[in-house]
C-alpha positions as CSV (number, residue, x, y, z in Angstrom):
1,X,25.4,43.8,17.1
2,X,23.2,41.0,15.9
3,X,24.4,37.7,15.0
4,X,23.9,37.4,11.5
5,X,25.1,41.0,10.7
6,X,28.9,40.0,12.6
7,X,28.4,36.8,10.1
8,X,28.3,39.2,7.2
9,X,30.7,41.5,8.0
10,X,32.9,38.7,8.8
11,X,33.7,39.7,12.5
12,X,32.3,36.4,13.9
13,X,33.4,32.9,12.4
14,X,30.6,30.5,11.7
15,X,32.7,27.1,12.9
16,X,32.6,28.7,16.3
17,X,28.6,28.3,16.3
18,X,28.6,24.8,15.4
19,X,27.2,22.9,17.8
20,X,26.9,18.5,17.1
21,X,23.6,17.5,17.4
22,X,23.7,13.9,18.2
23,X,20.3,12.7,16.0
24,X,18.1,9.3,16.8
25,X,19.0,7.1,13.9
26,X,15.7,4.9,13.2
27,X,16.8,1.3,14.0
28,X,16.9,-1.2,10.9
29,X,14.4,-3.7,10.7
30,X,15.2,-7.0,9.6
31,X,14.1,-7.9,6.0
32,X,11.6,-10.9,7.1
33,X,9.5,-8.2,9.1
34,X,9.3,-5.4,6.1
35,X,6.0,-5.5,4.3
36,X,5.3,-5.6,0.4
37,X,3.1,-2.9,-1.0
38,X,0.5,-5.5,-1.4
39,X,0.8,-6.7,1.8
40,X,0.5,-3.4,3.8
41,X,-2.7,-2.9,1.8
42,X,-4.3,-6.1,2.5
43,X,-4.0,-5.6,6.3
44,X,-5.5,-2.5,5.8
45,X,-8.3,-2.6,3.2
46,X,-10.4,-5.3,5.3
47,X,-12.7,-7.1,2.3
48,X,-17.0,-7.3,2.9
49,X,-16.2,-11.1,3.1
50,X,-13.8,-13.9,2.3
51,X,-14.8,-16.6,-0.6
52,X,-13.2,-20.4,-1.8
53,X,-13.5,-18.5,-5.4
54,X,-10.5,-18.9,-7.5
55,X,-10.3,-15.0,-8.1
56,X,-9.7,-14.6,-4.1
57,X,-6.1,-15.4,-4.9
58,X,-5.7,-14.0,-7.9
59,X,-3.5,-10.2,-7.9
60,X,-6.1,-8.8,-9.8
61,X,-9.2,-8.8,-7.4
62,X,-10.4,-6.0,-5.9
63,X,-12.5,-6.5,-3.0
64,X,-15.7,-5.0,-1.8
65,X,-14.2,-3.2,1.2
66,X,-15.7,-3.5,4.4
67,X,-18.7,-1.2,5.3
68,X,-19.5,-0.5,1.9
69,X,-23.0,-0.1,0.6
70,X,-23.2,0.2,-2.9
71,X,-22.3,-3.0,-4.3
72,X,-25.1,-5.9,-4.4
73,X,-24.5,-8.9,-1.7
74,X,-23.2,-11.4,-4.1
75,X,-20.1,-9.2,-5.9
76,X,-17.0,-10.2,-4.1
77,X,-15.3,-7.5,-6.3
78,X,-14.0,-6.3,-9.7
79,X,-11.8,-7.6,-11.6
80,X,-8.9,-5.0,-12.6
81,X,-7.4,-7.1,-15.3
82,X,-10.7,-8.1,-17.4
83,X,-12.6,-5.5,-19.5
84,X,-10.5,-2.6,-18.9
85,X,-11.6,0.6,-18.2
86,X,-14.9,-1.1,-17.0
87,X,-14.4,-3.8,-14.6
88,X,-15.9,-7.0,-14.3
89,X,-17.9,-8.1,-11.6
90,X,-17.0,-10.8,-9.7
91,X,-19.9,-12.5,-8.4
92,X,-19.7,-14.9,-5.4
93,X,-21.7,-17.6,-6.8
94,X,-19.6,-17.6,-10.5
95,X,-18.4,-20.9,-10.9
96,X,-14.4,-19.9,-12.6
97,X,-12.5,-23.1,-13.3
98,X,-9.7,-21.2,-15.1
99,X,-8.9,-17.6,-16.1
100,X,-6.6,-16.4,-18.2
101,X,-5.7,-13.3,-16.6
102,X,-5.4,-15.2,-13.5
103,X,-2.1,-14.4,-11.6
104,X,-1.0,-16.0,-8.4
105,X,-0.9,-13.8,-5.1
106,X,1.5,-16.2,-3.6
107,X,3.7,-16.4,-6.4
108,X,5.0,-13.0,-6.4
């Protein structure tokens, strides 16, 4: 008789089949090496290029991604914060003293 059928009519136990399957546990990392979402994405999403403008650090900048060829040369990126659901164009050559949706990378 088949297995499953001696399961069902009870002739066969089920413990009896059992079998411990010793499994690879994934070793813990320490908490210094674990990434942010943010950070995994900016090792990813390589920007077009890298600026001194004051919206490079802000959380809000989204960067013209490498390889892309829509935007002009001088846009940098969009601003996800200003002008919502149309984004602002950050321009490289913008002088921006102070913003005030302007939120530090680094202090997250």
């Amino acid at each position: 008789m088949k297995k499953w059928f001696k399961r069902v009519l009870g002739l066969e136990d089920i413990e009896t089949e059992k079998k411990e399957v010793e499994v690879d546990k994934p070793k813990k990392r320490s908490l210094e090496s674990e990434l942010t979402p943010e950070e995994f994405l900016d090792t990813i999403l390589i920007p077009e290029k890298s600026s001194d403008h004051i919206c490079w650090n802000c959380t809000g900048l989204k960067p013209v991604l490498k390889g892309s060829k829509f935007p002009p040369a001088d846009i940098i990126g969009w601003c996800k914060k200003i002008h919502w659901p149309h984004y602002w164009c950050v321009a490289d050559f913008n002088v921006v003293k102070k913003c005030y949706a302007f939120e530090d990378k680094k202090k997250k």
